[in-house]
N, CA, C and O atoms as CSV, one atom per row, in Angstrom:
chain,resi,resn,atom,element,x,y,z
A,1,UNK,N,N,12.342,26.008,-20.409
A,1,UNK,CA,C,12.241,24.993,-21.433
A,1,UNK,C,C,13.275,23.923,-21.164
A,1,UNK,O,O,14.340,24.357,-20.724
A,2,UNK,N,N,13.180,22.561,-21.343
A,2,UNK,CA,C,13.832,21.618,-21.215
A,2,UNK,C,C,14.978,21.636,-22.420
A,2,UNK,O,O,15.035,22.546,-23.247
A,3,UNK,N,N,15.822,20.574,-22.402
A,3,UNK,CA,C,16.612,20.844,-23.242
A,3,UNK,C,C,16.225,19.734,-24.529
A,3,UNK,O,O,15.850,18.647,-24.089
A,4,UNK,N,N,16.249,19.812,-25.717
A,4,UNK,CA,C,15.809,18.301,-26.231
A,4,UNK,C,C,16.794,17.248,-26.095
A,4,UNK,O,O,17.945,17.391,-25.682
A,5,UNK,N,N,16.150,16.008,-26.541
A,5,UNK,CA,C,16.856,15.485,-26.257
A,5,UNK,C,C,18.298,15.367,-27.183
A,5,UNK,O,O,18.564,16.244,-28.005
A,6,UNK,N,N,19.184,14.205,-26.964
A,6,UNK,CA,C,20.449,14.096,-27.498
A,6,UNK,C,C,20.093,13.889,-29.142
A,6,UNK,O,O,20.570,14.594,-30.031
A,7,UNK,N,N,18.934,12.510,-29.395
A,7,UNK,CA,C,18.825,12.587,-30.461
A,7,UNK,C,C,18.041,13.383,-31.488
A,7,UNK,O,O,17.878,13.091,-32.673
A,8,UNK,N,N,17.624,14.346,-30.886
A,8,UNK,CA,C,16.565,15.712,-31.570
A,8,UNK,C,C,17.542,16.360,-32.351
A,8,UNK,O,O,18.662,16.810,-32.110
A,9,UNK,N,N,16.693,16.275,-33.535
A,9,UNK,CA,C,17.136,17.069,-35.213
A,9,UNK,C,C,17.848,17.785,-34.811
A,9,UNK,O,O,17.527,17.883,-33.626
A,10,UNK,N,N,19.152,18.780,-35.096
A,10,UNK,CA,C,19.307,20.443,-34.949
A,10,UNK,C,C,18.354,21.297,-35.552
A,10,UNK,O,O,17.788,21.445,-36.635
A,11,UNK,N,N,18.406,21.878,-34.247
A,11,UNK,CA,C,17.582,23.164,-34.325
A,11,UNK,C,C,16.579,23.300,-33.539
A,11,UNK,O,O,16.060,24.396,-33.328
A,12,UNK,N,N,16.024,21.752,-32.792
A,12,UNK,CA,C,14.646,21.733,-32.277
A,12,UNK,C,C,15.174,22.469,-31.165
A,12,UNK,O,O,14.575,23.525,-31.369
A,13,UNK,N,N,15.793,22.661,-30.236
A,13,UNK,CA,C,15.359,23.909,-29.007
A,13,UNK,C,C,14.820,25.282,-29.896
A,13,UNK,O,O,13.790,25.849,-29.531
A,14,UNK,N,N,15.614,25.787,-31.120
A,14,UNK,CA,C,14.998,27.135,-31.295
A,14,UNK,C,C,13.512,26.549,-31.945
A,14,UNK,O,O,12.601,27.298,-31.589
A,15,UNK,N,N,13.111,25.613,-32.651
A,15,UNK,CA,C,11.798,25.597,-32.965
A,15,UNK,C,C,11.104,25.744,-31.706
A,15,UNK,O,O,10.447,26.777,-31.573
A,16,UNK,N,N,11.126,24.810,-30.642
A,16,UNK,CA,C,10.397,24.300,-29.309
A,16,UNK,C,C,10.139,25.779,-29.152
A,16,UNK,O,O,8.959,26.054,-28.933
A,17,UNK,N,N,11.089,26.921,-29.223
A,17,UNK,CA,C,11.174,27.999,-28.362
A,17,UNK,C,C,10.296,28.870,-29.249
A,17,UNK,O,O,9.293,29.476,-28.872
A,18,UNK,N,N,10.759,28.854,-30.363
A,18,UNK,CA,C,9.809,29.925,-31.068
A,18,UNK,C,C,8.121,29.778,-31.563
A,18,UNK,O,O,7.177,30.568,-31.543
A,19,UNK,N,N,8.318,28.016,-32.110
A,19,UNK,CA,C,6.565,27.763,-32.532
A,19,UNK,C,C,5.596,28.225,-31.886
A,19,UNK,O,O,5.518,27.989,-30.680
A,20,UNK,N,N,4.789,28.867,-32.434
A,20,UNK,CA,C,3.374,29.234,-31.719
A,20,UNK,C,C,3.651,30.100,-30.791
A,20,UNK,O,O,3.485,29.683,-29.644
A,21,UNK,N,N,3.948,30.964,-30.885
A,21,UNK,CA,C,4.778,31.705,-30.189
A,21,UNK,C,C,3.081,32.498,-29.618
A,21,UNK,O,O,2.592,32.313,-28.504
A,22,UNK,N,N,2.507,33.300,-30.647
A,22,UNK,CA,C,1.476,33.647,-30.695
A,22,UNK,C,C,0.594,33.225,-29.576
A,22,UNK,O,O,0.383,33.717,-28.467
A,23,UNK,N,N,0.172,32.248,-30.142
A,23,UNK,CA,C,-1.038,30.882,-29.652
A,23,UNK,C,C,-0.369,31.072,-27.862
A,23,UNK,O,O,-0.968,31.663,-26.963
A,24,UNK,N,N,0.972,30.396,-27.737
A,24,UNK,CA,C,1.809,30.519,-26.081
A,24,UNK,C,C,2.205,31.564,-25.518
A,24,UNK,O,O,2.997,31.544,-24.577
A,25,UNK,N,N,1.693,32.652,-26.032
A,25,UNK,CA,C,1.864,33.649,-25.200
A,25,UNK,C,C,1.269,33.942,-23.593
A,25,UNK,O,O,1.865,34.406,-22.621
A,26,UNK,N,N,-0.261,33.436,-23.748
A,26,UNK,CA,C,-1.046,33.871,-22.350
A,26,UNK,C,C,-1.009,32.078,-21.747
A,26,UNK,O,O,-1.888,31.657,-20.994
A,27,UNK,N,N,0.059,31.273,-22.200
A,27,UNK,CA,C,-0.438,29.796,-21.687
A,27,UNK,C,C,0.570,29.908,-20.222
A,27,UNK,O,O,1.252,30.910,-20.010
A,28,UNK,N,N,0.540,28.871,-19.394
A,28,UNK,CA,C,1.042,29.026,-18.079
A,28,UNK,C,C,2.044,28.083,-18.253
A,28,UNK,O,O,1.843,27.268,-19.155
A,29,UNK,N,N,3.436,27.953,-17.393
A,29,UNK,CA,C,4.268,27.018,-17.025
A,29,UNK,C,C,4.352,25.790,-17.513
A,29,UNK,O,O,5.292,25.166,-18.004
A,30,UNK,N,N,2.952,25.460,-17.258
A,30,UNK,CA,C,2.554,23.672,-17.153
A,30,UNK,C,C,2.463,23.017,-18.769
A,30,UNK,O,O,3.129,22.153,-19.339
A,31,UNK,N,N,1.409,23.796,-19.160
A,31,UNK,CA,C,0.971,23.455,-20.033
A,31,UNK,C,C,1.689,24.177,-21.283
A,31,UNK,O,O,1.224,23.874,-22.382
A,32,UNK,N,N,2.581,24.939,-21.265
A,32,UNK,CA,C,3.725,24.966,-22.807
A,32,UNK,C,C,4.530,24.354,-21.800
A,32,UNK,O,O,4.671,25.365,-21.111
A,33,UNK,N,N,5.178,23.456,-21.174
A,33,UNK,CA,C,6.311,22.928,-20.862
A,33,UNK,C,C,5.395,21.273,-21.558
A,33,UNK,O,O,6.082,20.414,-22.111
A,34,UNK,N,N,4.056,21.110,-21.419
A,34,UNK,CA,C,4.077,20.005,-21.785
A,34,UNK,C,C,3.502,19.917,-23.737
A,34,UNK,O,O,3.325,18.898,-24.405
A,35,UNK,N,N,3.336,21.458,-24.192
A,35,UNK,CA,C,3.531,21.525,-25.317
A,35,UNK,C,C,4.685,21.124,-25.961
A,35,UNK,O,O,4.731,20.175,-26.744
A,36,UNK,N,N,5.579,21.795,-25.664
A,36,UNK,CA,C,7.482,21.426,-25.972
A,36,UNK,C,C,7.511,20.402,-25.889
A,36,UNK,O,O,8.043,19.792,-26.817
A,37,UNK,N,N,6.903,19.555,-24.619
A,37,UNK,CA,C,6.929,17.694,-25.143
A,37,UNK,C,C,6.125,16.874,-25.974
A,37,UNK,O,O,6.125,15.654,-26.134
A,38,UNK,N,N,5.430,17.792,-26.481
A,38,UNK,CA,C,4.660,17.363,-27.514
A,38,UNK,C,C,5.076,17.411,-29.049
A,38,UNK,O,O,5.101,16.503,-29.879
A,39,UNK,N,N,5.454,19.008,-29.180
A,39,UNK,CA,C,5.983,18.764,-30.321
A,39,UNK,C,C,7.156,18.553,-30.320
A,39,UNK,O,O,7.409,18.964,-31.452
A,40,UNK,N,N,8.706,18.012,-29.667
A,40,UNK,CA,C,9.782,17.126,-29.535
A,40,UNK,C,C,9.047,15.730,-30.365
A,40,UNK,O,O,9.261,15.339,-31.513
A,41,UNK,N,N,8.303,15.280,-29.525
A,41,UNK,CA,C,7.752,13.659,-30.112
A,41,UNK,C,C,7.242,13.871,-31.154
A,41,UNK,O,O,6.994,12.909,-31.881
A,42,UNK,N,N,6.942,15.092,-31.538
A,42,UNK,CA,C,6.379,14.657,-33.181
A,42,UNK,C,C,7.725,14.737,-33.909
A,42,UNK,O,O,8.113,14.093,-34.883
A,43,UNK,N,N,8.335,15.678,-33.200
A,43,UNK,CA,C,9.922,15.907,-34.573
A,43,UNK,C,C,10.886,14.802,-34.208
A,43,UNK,O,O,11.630,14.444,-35.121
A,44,UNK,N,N,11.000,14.246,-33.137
A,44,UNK,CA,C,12.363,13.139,-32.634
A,44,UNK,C,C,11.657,11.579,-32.736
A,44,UNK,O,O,12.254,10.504,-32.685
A,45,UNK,N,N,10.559,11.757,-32.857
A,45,UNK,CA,C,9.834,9.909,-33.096
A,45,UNK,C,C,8.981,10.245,-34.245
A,45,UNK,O,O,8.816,9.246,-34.945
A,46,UNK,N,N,8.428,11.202,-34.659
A,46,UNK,CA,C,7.435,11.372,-35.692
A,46,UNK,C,C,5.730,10.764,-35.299
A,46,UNK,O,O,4.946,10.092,-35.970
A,47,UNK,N,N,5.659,11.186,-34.313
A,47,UNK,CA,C,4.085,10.261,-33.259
A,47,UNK,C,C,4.050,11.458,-32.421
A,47,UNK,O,O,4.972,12.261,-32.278
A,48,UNK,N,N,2.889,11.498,-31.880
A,48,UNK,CA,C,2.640,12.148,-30.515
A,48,UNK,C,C,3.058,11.191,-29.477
A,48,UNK,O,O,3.233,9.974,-29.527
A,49,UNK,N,N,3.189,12.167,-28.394
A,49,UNK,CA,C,3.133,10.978,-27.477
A,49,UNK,C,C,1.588,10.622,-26.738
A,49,UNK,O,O,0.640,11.404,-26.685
A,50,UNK,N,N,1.619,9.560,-26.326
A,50,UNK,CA,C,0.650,9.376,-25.109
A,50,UNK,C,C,0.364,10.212,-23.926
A,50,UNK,O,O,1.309,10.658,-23.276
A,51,UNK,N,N,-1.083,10.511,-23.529
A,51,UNK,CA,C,-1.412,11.415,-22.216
A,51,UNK,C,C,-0.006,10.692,-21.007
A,51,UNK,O,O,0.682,11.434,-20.306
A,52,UNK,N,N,0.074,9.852,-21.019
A,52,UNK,CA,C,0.881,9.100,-19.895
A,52,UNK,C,C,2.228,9.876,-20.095
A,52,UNK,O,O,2.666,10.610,-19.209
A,53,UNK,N,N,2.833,9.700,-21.220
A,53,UNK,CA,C,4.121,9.570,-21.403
A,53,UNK,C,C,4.623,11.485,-21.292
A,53,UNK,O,O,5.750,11.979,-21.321
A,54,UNK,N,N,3.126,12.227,-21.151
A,54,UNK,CA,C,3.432,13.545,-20.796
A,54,UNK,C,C,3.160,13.909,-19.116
A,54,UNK,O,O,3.157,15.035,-18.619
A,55,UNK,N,N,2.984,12.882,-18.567
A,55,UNK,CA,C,2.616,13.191,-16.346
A,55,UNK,C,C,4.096,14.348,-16.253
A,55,UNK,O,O,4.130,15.548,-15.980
A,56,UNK,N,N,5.029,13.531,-16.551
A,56,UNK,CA,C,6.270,14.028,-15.424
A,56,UNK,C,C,6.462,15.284,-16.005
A,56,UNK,O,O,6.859,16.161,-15.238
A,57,UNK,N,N,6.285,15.569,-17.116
A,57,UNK,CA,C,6.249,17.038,-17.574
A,57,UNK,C,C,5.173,17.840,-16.966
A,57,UNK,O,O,5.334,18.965,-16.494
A,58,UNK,N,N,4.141,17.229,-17.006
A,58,UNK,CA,C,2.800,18.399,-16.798
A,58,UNK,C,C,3.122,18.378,-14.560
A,58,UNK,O,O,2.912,19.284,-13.754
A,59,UNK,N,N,3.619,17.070,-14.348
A,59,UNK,CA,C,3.788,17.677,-12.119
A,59,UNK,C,C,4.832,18.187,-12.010
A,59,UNK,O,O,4.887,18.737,-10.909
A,60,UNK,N,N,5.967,18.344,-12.722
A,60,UNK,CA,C,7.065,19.095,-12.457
A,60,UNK,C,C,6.222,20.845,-12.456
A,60,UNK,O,O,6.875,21.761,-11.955
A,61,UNK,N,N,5.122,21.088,-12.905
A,61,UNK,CA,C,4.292,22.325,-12.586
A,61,UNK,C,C,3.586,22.226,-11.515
A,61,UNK,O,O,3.455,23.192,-10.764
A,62,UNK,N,N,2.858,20.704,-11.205
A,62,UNK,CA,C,1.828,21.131,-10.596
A,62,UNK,C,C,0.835,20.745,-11.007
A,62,UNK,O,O,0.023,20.859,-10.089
A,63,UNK,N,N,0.176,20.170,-12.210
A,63,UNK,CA,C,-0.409,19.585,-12.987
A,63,UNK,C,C,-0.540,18.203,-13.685
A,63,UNK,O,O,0.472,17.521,-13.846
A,64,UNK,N,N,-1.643,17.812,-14.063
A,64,UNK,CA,C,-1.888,16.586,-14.595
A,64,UNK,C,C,-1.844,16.873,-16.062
A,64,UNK,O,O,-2.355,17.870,-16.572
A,65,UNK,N,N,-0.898,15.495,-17.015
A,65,UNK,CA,C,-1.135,16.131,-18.131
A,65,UNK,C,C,-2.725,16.090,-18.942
A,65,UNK,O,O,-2.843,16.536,-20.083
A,66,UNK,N,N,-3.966,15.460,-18.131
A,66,UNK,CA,C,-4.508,15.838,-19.153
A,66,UNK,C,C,-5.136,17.282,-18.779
A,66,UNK,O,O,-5.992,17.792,-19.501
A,67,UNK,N,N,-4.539,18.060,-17.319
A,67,UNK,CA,C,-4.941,19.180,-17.518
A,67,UNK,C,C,-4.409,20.397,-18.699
A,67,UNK,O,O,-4.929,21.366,-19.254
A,68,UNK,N,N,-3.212,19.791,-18.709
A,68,UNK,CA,C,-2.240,20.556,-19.441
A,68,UNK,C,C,-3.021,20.323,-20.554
A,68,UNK,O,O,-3.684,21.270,-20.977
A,69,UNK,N,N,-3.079,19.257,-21.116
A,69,UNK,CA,C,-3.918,18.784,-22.546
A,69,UNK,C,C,-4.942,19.522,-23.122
A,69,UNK,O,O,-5.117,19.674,-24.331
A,70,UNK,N,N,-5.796,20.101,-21.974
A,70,UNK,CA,C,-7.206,20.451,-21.983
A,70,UNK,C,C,-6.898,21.929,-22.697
A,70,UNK,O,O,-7.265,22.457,-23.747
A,71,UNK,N,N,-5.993,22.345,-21.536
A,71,UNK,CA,C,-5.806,23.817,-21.819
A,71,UNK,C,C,-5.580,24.102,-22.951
A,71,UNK,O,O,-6.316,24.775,-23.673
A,72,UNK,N,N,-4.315,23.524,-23.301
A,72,UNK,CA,C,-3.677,23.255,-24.943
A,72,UNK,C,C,-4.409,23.572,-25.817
A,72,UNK,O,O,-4.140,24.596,-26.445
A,73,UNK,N,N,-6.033,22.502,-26.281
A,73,UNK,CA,C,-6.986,21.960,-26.942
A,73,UNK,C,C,-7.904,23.494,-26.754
A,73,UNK,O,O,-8.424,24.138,-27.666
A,74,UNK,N,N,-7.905,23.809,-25.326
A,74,UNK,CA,C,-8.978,25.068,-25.509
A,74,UNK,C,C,-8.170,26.229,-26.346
A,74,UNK,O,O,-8.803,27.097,-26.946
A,75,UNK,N,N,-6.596,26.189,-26.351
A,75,UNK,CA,C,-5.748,27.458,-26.863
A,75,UNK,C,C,-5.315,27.311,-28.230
A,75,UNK,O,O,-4.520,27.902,-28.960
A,76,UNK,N,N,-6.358,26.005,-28.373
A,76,UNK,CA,C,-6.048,25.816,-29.805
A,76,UNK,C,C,-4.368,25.853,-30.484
A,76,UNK,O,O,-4.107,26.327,-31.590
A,77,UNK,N,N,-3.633,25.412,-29.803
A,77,UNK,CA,C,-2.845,24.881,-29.968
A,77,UNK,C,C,-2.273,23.230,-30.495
A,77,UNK,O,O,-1.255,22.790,-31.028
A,78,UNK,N,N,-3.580,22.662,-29.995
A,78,UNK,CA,C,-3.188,20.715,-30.377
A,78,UNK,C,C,-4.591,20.534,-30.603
A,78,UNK,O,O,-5.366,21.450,-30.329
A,79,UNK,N,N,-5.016,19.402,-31.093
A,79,UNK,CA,C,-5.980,18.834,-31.157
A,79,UNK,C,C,-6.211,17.413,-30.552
A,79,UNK,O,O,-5.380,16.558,-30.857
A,80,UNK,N,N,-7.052,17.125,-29.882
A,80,UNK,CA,C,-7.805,16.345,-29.170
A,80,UNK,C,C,-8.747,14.899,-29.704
A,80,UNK,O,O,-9.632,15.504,-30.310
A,81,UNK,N,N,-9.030,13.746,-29.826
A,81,UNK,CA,C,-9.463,12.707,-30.080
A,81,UNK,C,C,-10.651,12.851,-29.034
A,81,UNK,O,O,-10.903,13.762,-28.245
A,82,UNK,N,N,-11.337,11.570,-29.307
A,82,UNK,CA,C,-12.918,12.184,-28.335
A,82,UNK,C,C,-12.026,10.897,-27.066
A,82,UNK,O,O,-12.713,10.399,-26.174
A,83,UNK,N,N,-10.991,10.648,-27.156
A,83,UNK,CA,C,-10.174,9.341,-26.039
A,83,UNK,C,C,-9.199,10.251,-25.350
A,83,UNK,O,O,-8.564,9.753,-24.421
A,84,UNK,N,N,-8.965,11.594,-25.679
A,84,UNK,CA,C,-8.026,12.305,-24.988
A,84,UNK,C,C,-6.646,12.269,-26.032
A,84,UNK,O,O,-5.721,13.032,-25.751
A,85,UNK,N,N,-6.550,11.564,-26.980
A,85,UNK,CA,C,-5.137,11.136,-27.284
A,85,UNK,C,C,-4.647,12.290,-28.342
A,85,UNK,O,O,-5.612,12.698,-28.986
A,86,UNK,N,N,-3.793,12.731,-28.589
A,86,UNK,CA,C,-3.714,13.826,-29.193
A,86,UNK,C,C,-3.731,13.582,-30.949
A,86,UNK,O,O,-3.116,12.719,-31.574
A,87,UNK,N,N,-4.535,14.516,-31.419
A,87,UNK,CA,C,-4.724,13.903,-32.964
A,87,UNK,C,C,-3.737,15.307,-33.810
A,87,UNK,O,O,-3.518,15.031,-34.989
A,88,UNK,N,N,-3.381,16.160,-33.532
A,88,UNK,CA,C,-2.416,17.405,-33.969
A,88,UNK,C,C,-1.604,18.058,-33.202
A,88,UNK,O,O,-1.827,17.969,-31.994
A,89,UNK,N,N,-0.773,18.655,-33.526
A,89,UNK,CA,C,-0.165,20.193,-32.881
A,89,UNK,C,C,0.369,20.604,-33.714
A,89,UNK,O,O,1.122,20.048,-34.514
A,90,UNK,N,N,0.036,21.667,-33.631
A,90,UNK,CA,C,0.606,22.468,-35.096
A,90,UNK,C,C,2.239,22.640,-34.970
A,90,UNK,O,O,2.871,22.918,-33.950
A,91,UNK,N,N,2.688,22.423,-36.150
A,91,UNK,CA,C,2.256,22.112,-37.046
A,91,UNK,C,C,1.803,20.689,-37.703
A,91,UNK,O,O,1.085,20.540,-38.691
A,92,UNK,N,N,2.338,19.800,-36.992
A,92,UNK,CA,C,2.307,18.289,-37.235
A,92,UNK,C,C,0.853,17.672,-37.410
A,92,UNK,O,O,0.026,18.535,-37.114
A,93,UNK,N,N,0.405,16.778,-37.693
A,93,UNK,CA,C,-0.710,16.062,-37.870
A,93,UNK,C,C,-0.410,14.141,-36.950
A,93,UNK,O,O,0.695,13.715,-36.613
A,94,UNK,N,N,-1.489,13.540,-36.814
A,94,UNK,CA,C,-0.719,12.718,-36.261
A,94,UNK,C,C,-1.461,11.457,-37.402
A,94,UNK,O,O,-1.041,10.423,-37.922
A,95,UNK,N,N,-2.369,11.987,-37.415
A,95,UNK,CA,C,-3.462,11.391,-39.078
A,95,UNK,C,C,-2.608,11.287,-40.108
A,95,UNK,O,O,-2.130,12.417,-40.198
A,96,UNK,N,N,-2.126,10.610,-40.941
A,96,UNK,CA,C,-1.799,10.871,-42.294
A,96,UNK,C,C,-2.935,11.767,-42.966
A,96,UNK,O,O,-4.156,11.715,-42.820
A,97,UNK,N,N,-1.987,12.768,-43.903
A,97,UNK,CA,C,-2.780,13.838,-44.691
A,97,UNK,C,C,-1.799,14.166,-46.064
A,97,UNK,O,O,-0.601,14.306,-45.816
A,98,UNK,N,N,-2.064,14.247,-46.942
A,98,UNK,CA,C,-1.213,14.714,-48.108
A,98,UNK,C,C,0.300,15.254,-47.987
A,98,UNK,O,O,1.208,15.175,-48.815
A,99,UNK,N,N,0.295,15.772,-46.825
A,99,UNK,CA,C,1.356,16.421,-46.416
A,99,UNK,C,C,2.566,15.727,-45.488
A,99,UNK,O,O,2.495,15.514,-44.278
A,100,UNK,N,N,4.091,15.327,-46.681
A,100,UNK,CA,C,4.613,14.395,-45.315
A,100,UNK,C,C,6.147,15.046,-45.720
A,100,UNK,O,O,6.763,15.367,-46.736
A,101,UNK,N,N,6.350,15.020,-44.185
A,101,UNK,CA,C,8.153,15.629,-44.408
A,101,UNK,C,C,8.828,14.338,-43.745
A,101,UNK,O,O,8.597,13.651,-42.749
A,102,UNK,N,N,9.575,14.338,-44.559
A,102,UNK,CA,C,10.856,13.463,-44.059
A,102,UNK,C,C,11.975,14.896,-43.485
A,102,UNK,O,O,12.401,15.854,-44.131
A,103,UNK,N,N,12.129,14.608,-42.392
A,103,UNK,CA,C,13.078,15.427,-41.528
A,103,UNK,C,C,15.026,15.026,-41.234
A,103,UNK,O,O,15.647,14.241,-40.518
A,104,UNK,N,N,15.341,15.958,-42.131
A,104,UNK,CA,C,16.865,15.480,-41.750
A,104,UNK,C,C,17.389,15.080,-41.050
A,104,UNK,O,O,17.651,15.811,-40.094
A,105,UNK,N,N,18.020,13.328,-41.032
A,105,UNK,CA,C,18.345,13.169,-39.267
A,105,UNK,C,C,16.977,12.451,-38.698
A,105,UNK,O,O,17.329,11.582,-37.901
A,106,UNK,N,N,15.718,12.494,-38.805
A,106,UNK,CA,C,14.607,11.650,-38.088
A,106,UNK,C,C,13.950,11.529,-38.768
A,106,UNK,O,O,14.251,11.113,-39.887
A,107,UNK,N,N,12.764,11.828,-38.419
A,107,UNK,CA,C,11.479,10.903,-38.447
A,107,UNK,C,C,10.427,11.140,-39.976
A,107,UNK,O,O,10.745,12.201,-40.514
A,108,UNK,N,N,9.615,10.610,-40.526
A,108,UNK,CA,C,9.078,10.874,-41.413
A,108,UNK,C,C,7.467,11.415,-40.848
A,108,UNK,O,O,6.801,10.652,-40.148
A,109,UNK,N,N,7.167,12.202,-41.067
A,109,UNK,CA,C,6.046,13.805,-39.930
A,109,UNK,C,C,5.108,13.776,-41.303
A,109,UNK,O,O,5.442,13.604,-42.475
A,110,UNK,N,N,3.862,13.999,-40.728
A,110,UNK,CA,C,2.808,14.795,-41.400
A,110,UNK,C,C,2.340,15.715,-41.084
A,110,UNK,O,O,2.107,16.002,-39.910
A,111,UNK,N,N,2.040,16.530,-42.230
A,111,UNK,CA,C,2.118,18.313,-41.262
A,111,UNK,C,C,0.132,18.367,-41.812
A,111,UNK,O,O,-0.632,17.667,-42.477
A,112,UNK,N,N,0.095,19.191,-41.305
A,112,UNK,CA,C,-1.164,19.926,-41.164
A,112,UNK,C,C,-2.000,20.418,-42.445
A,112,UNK,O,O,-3.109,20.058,-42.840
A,113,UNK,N,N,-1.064,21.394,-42.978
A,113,UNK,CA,C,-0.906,21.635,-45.107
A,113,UNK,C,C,0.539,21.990,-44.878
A,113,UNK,O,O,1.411,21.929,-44.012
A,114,UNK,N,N,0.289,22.470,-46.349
A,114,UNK,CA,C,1.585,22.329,-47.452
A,114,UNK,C,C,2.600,23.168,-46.918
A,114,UNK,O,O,3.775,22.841,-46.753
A,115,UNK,N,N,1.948,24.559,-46.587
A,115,UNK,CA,C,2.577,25.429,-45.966
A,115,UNK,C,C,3.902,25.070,-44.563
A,115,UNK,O,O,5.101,25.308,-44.419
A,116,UNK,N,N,2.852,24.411,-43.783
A,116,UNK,CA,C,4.139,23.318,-42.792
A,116,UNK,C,C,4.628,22.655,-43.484
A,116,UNK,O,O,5.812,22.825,-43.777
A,117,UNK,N,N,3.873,21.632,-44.009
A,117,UNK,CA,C,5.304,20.905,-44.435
A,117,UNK,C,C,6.534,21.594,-45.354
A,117,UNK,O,O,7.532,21.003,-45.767
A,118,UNK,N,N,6.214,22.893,-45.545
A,118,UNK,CA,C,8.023,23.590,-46.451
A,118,UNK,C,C,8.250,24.147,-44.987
A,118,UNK,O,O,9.423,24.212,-44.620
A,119,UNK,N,N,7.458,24.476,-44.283
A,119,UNK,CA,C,8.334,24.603,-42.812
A,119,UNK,C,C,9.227,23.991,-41.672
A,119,UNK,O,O,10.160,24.382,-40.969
A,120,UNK,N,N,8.763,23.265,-41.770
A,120,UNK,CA,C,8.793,22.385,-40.620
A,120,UNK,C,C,10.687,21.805,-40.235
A,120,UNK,O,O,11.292,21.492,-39.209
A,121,UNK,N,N,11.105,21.936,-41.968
A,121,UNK,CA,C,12.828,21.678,-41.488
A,121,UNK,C,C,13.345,22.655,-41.226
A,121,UNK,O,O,14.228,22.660,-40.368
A,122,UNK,N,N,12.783,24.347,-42.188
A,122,UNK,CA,C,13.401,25.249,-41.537
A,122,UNK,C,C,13.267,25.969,-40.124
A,122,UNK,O,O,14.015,26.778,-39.577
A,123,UNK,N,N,12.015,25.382,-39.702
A,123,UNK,CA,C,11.721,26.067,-38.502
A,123,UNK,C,C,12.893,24.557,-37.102
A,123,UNK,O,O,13.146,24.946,-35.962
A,124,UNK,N,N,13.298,23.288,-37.493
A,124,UNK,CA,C,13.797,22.745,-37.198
A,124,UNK,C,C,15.365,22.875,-37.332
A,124,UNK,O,O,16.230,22.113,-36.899
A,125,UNK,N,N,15.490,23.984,-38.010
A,125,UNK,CA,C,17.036,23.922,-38.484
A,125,UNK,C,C,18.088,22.960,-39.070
A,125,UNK,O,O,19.313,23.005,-39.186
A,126,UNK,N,N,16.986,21.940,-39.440
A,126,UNK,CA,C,17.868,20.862,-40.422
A,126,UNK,C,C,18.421,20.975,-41.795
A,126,UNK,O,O,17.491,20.984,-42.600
A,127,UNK,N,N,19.614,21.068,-42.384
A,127,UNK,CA,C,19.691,21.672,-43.764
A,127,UNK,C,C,18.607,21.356,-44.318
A,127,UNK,O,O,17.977,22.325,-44.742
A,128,UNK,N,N,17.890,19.803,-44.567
A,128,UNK,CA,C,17.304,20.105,-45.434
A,128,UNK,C,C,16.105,19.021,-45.646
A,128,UNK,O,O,16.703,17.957,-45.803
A,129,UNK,N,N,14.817,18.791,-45.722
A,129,UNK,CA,C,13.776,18.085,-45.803
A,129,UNK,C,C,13.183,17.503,-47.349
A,129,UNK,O,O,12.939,17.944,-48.471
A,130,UNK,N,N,13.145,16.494,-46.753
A,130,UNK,CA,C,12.296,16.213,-48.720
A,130,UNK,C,C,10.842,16.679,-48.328
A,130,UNK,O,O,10.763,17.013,-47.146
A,131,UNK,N,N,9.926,16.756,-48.896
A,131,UNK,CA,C,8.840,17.128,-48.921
A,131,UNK,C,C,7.887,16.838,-49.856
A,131,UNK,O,O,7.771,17.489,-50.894
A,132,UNK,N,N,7.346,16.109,-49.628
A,132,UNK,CA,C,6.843,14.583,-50.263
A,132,UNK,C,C,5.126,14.883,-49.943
A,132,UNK,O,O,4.605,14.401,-48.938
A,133,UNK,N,N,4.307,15.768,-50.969
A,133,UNK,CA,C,3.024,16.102,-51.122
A,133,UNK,C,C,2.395,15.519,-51.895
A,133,UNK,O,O,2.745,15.633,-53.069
A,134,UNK,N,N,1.460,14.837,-51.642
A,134,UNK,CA,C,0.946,13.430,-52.655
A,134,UNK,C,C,-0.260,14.066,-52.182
A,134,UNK,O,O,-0.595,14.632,-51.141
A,135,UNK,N,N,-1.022,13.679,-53.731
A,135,UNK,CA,C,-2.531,14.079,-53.921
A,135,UNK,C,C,-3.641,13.754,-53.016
A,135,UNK,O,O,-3.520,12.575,-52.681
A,136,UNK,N,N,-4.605,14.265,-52.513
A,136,UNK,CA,C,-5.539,13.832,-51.446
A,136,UNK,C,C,-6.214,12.556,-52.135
A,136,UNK,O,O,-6.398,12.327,-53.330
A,137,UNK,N,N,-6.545,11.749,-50.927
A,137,UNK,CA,C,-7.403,10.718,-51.758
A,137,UNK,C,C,-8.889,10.727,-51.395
A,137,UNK,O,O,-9.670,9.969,-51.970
């Protein structure tokens, strides 16, 4: 696992390391090294990133990221746009949805449901998140 970066919340290496632990169990090298850069950019910018902005992660394996992508999407781990661009990873959303954490220290995140969003600071190790659930429209 990479290290996050300087300005990543505390706590994100043990999230990176533990999320989906489940789901990343049978995944290969490539493709959870370019998970971990996926969900970093949702917790340190509050966005996914771009297929592009994940290459140097997915050939430092051996891979292209939208192979890495693919795999991901089949392990049901992230979700996919019909353009390739990533529209989830759990827990994050990249859609606005009822569900929004402001993250101690960064970015303002939309989670998936409710359930993430009371997660998402503790699994980040930030003291502490507002959690800001506004009615569906």
């Amino acid at each position: 696992m990479t290290e996050p970066e300087p300005s990543a919340p505390a706590g994100t290496a043990g999230f990176l390391a533990a999320g989906g632990a489940g789901k990343r169990a049978g995944l290969a090298a490539g493709p959870r090294a370019v998970y971990q850069a996926v969900l970093r950019a949702f917790a340190t910018q509050g966005r996914p990133p771009e297929p592009a902005e994940l290459e140097s992660a997915a050939r430092r394996h051996g891979i292209t990221a939208g192979q890495a992508l693919a795999t991901l999407a089949a392990a049901d781990v992230l979700g996919l746009d019909d353009e390739g661009r990533i529209r989830m990873a759990y827990p994050f959303s990249a859609a606005p949805t009822p569900h929004l954490v402001t993250i101690a220290g960064g970015p303002l995140v939309y989670s998936m449901c409710a359930i993430d969003a009371l997660g998402i600071p503790i699994m980040l190790g930030t003291e502490r998140g507002d959690h800001l659930i506004r009615p569906a429209q």
